[in-house]
C-alpha positions as YAML, in Angstrom:
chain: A
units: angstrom
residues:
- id: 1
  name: UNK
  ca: [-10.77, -2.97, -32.30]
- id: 2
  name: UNK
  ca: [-8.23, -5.39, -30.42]
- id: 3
  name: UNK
  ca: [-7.05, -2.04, -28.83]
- id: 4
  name: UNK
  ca: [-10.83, -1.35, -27.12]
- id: 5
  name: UNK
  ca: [-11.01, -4.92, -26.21]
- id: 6
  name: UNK
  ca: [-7.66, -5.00, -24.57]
- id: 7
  name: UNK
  ca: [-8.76, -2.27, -22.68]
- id: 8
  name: UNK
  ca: [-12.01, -3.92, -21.87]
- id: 9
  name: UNK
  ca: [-10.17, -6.59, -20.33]
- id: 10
  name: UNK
  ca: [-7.64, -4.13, -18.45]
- id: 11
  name: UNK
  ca: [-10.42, -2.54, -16.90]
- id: 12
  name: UNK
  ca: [-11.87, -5.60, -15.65]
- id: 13
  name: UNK
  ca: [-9.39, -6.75, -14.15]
- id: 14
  name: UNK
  ca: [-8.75, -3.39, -12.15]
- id: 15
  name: UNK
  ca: [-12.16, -3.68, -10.46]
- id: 16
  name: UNK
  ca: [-11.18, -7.02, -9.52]
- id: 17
  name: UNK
  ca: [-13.61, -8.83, -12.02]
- id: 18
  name: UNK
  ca: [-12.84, -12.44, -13.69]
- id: 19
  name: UNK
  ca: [-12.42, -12.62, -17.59]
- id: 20
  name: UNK
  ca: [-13.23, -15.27, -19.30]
- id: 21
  name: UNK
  ca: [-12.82, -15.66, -23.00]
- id: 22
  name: UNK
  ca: [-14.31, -18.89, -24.59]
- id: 23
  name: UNK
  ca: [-11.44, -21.61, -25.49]
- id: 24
  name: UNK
  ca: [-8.85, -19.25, -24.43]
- id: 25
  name: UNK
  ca: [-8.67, -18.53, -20.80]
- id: 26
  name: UNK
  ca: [-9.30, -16.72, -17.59]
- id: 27
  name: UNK
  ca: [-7.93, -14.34, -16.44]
- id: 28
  name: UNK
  ca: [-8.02, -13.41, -12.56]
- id: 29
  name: UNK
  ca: [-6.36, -11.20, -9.76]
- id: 30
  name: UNK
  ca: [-5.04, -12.21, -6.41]
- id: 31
  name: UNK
  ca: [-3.68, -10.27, -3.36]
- id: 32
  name: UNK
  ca: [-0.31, -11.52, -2.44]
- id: 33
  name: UNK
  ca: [0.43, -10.81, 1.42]
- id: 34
  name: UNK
  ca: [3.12, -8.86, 2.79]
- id: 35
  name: UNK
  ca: [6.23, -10.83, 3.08]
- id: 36
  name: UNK
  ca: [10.34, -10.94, 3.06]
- id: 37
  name: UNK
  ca: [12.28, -12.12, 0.63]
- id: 38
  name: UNK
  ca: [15.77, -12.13, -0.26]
- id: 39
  name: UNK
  ca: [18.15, -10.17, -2.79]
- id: 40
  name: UNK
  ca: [19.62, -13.31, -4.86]
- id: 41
  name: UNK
  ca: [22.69, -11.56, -5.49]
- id: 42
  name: UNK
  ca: [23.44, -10.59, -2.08]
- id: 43
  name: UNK
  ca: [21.19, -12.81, 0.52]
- id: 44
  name: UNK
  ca: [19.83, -9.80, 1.59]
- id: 45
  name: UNK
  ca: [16.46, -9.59, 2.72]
- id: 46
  name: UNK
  ca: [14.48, -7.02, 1.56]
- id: 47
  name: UNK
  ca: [10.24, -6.43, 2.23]
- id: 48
  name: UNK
  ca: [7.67, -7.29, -0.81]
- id: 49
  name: UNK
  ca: [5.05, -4.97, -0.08]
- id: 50
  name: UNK
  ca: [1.25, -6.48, -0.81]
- id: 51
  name: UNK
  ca: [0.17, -6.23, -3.73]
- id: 52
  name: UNK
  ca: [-2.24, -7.89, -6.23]
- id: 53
  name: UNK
  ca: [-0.86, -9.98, -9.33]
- id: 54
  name: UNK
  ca: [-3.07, -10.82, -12.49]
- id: 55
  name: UNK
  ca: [-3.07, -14.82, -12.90]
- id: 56
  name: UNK
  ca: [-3.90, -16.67, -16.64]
- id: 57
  name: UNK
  ca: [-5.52, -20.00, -16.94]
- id: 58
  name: UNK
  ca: [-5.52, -21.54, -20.02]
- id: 59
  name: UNK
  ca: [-8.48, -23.27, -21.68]
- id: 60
  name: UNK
  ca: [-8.70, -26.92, -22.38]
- id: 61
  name: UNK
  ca: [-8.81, -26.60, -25.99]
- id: 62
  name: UNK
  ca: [-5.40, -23.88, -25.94]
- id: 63
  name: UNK
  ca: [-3.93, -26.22, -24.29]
- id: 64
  name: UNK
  ca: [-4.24, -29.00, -26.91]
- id: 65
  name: UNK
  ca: [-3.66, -26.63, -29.54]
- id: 66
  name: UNK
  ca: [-0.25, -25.53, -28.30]
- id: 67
  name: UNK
  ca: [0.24, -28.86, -27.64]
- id: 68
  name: UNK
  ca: [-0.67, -30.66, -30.71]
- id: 69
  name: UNK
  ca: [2.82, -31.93, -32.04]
- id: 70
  name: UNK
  ca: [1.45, -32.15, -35.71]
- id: 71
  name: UNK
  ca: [0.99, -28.54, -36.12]
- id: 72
  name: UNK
  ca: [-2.57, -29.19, -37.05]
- id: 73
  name: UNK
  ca: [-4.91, -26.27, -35.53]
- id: 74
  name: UNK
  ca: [-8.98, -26.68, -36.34]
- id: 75
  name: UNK
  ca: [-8.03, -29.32, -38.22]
- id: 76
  name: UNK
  ca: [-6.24, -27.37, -41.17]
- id: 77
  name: UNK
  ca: [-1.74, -27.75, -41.08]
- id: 78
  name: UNK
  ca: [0.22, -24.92, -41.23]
...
């Protein structure tokens, strides 16, 4: 099952669609431009062809769950 809805997902984000998933996050695509950058080992530039990158926005309540320094998630300690 997690399988078919990771695939779900996958596929909605190659037709350039916006997943949401209640009190966990979005997920989204961007283009990112053609543009030089540098080999950090040698200073050499190199091209970075466009391409498009997946971005992940957490939800508000993730958030204070991976934050909460008590360990306490939906109210029950583990």
């Amino acid at each position: 099952m997690f399988e078919l809805v990771l695939e779900q997902i996958a596929a909605a984000l190659e037709n350039g669609e916006t997943v949401n998933l209640r009190a966990f996050g979005r997920f989204t695509t961007r283009k990112k431009r053609e543009r030089v950058g540098r080999n950090p080992r040698t200073g050499e530039a190199a091209a970075i062809t466009p391409r498009r990158v997946m971005t992940f926005k957490p939800s508000p309540r993730l958030i204070r769950q991976v934050n909460n320094h008590n360990g306490a998630v939906n109210g029950a300690k583990h």
